[in-house]
N, C-alpha and C positions, 0 to 999 in steps of 0.2 A: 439512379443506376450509373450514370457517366462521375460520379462523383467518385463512388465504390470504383470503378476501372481508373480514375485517375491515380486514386491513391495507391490503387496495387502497381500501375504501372511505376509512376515515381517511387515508391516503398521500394519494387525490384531495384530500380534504376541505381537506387541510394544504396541498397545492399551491396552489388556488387561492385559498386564504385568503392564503398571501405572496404570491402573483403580486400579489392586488388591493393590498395593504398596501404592498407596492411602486411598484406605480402610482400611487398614490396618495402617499405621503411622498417618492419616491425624485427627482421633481424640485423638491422644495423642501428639500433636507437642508441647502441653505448656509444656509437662511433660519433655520432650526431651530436649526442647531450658533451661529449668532450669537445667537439669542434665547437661549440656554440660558447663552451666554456672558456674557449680558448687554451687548451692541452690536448690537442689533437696529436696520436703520435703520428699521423700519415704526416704529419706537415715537417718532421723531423728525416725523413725519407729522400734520398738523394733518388735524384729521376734517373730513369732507366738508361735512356738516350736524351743527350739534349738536343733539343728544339734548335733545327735545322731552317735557320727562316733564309740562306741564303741557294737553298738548292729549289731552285726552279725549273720548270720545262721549259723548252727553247720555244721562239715564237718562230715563228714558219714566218716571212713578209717577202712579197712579192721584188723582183730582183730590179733595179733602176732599168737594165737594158729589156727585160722581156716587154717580147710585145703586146699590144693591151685588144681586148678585143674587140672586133669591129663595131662601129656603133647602129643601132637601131635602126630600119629605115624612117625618111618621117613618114607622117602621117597621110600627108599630102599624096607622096608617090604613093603608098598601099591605096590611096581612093580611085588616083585616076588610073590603075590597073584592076579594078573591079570594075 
């Protein structure tokens, strides 16, 4: 009986793993079979916007003159004030 439910569940499992794989590649396989061929036309395709690798967000760093925050008491003092 656990055998019969393994295999329906994996059976399912498989199903809908190629249903989506299918879905998913089956309306682009011309596009695939050329790029693989090496005559892809996307590859002939000037890009939309070029690749902007020099715009960054600024970094926020703490200023040399501010001042830092107090530190910690030790240890020590918090014992002999309990």
């Amino acid at each position: 009986m656990m055998m019969m439910l393994a295999i329906a569940v994996f059976g399912a499992t498989l199903g809908v793993a190629s249903y989506a794989i299918a879905g998913t590649v089956g309306p682009n396989v011309d596009k695939i079979r050329l790029a693989l061929a090496g005559r892809s036309p996307l590859a002939m395709m000037p890009a939309v916007m070029p690749v902007r690798g020099t715009h960054r967000l600024p970094v926020r760093r703490r200023a040399a003159s501010a001042p830092l925050r107090p530190a910690a008491p030790r240890i020590a003092q918090l014992r002999a004030a309990a």
